[in-house]
Backbone as CSV, one residue per row, in Angstrom:
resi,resn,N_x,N_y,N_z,CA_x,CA_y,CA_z,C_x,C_y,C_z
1,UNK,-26.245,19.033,-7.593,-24.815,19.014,-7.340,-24.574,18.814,-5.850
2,UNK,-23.743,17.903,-5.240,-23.197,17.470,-4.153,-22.385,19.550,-3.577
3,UNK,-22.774,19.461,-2.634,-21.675,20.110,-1.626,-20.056,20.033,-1.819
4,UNK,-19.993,21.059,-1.252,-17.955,20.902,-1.302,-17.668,20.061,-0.197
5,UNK,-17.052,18.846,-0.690,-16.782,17.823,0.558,-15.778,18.294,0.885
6,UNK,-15.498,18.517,2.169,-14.015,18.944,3.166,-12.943,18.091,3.473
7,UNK,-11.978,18.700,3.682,-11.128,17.701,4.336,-11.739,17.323,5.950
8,UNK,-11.703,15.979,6.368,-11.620,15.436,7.516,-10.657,15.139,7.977
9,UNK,-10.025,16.058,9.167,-8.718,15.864,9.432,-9.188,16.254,11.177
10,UNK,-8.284,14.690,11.858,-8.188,14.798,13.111,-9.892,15.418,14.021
11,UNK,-10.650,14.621,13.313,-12.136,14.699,14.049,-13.170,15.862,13.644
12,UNK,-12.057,16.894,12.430,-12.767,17.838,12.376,-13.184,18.207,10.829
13,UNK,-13.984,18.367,10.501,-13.971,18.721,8.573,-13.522,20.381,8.355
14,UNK,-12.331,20.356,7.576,-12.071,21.905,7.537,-12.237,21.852,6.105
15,UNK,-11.579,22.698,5.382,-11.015,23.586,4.141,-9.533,23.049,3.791
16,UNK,-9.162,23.140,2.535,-7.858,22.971,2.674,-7.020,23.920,2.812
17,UNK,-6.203,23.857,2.851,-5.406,25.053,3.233,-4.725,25.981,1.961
18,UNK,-4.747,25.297,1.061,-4.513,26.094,-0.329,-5.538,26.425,-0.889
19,UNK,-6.652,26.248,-0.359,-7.804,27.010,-0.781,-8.448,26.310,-2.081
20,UNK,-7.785,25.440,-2.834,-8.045,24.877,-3.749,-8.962,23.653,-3.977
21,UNK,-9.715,23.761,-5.010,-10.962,22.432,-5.344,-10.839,21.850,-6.487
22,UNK,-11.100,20.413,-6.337,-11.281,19.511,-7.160,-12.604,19.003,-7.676
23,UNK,-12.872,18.903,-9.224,-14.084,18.450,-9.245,-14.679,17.201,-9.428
24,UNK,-15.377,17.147,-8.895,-15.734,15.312,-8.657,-16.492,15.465,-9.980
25,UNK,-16.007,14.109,-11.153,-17.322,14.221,-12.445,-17.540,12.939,-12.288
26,UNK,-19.007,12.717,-12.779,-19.505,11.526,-13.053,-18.960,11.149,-14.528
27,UNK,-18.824,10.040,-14.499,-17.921,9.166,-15.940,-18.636,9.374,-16.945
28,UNK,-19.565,8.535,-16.405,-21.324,8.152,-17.452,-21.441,9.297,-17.922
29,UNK,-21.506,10.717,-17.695,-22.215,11.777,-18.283,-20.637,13.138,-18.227
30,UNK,-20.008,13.169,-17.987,-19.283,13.869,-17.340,-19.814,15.143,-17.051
31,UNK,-20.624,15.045,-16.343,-21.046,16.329,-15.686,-20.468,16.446,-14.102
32,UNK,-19.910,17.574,-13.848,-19.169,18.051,-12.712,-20.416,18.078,-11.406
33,UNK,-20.643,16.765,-10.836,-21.535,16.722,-9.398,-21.307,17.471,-8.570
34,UNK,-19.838,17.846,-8.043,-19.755,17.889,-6.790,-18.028,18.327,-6.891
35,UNK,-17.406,19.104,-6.032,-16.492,19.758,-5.738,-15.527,19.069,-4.247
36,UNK,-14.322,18.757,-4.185,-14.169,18.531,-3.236,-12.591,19.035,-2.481
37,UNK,-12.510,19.508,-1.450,-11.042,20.515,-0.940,-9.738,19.686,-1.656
38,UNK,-8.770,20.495,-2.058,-7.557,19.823,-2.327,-6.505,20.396,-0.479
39,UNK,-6.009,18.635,-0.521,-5.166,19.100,0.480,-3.823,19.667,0.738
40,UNK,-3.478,20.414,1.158,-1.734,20.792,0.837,-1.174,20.150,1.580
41,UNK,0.363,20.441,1.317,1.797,19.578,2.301,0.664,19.638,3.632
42,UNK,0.492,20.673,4.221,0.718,21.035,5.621,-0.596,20.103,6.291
43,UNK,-1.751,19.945,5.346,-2.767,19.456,5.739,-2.341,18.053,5.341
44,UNK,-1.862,17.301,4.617,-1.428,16.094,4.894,-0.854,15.550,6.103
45,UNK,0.732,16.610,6.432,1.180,16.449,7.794,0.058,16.345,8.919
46,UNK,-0.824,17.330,9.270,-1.830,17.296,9.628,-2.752,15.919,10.024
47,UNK,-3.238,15.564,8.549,-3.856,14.189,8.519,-2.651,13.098,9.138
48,UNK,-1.342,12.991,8.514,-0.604,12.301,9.423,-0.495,12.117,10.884
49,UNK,-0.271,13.356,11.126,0.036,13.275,12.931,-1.084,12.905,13.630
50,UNK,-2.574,13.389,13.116,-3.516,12.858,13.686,-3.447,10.966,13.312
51,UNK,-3.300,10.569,12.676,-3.875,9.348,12.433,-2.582,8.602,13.163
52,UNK,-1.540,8.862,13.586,-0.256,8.197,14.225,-1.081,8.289,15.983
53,UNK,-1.305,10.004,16.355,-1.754,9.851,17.403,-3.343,9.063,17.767
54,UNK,-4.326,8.661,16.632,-5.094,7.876,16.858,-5.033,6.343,16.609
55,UNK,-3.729,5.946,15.792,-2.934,4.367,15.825,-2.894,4.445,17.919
56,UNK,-2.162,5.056,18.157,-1.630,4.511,19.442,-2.663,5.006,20.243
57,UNK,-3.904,5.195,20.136,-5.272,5.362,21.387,-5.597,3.905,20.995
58,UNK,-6.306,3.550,20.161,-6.613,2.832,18.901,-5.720,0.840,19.316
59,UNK,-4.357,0.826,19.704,-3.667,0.359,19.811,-3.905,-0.548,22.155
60,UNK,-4.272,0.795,21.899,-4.209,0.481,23.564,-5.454,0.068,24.238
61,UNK,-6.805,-0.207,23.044,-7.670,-0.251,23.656,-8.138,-1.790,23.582
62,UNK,-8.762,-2.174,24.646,-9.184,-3.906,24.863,-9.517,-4.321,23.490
63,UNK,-9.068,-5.589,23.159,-9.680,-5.806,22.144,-11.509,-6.145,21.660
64,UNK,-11.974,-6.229,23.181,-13.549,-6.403,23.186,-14.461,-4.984,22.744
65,UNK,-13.516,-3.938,23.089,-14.063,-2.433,22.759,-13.805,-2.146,21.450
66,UNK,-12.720,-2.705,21.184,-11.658,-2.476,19.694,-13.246,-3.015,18.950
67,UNK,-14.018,-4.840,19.170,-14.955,-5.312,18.181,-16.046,-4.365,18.384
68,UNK,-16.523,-4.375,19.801,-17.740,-3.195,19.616,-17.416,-2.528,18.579
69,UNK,-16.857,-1.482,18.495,-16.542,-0.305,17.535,-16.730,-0.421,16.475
70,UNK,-15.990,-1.429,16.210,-16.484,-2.339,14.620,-17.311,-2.853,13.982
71,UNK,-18.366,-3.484,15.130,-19.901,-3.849,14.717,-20.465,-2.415,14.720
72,UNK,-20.436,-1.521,15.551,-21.160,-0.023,15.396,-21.002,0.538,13.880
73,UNK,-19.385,0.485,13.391,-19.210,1.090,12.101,-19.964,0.037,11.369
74,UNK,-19.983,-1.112,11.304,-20.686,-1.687,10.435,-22.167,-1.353,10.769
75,UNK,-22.860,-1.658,11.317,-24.279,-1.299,12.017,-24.402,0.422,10.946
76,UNK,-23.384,1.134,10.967,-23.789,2.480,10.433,-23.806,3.159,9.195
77,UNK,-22.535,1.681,8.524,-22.785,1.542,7.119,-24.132,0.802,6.696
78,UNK,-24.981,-0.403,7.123,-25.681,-0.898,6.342,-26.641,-0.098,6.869
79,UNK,-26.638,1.204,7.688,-27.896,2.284,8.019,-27.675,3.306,6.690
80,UNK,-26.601,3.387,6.292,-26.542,4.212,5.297,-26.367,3.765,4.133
81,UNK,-26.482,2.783,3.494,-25.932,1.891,2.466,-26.362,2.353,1.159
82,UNK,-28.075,2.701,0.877,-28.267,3.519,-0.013,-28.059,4.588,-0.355
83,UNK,-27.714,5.680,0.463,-26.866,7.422,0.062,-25.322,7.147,-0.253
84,UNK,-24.308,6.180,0.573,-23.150,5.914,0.355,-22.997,4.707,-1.385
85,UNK,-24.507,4.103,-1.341,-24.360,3.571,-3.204,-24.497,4.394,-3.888
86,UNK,-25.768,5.753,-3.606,-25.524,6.239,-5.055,-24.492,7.090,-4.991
87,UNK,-23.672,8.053,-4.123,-22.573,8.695,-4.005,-21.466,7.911,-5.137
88,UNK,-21.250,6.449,-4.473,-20.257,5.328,-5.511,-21.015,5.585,-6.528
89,UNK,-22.002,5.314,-7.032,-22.172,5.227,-8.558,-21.632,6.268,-9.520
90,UNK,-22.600,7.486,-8.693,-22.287,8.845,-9.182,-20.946,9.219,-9.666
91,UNK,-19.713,9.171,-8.715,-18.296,9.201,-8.632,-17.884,8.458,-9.441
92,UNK,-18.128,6.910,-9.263,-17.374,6.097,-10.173,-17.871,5.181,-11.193
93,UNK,-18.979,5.254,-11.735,-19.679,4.883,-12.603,-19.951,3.280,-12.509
94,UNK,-19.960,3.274,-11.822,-19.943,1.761,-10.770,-21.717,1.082,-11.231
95,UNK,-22.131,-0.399,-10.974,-23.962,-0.171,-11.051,-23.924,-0.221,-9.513
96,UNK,-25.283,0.130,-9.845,-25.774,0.045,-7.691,-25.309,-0.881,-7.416
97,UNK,-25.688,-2.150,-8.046,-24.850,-3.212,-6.990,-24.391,-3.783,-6.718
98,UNK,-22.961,-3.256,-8.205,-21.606,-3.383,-7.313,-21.387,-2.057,-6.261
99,UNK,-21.780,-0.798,-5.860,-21.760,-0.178,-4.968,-22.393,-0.654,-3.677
100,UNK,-23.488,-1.164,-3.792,-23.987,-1.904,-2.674,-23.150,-2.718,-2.259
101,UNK,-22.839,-3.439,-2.865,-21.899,-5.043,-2.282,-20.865,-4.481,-1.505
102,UNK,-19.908,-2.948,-2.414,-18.649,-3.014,-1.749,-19.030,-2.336,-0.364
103,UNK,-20.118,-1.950,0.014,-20.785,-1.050,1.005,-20.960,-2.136,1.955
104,UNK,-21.616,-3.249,1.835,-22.160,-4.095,3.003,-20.975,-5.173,2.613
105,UNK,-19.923,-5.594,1.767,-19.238,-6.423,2.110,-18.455,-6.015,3.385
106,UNK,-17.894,-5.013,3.538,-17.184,-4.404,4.934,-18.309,-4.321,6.549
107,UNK,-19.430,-4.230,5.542,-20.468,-3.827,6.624,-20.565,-5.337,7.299
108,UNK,-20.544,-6.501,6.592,-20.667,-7.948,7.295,-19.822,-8.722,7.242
109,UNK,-18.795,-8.157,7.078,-17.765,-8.983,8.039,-17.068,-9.635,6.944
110,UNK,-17.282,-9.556,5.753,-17.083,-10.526,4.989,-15.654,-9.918,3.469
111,UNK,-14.939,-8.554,3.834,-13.802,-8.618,3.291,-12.580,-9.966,3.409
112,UNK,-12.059,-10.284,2.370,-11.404,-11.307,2.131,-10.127,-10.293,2.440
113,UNK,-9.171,-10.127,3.088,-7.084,-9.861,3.046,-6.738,-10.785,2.204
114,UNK,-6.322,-10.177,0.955,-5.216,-10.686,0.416,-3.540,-10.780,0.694
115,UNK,-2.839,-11.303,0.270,-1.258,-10.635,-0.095,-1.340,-10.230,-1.387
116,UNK,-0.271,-9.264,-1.557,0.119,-8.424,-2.937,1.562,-8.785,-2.949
């Protein structure tokens, strides 16, 4: 069984604040893997204000630092590509590799933007 995944809010992984958990099941078997924090109002606000005040750091920075950053996150997904596939499988009953693909399609550059 997976760990209680936390909320990540504003750089830091806490608890939620209602104290409450969700259980992650695998489809394929429905057996309960893994547990993960439910967030309340306050920890949403939370996640909000952080992610407004990291739009405008985020916003102001060169765009040559902006790509670094981006090859690093990619560089750190295809370092992790096999623990972050079977996590996808596990969760969403996905095969490896369509979990793989959606893992290294972001990792190389190669998401398509649509319109909706």
């Amino acid at each position: 069984m997976l760990d209680l995944v936390k909320l990540h809010i504003d750089g830091a992984w806490r608890d939620g604040e209602c104290d409450q958990q969700i259980d992650i099941v695998n489809p394929a078997t429905e057996e309960i893997i893994g547990k993960v924090a439910m967030a309340s109002p306050s920890d949403i606000e939370d996640a909000l204000s952080a992610a407004q005040r990291g739009f405008f750091v985020w916003r102001d920075l060169a765009v040559a630092e902006r790509s670094k950053m981006i090859a690093q996150i990619g560089q750190l997904m295809r370092s992790r590509v096999d623990s972050i596939s079977r996590d996808l499988t596990l969760e969403q009953g996905k095969t490896l590799a369509q979990a793989r693909g959606e893992v290294l399609a972001p990792a190389e550059g190669s998401v398509s933007v649509g319109r909706t």
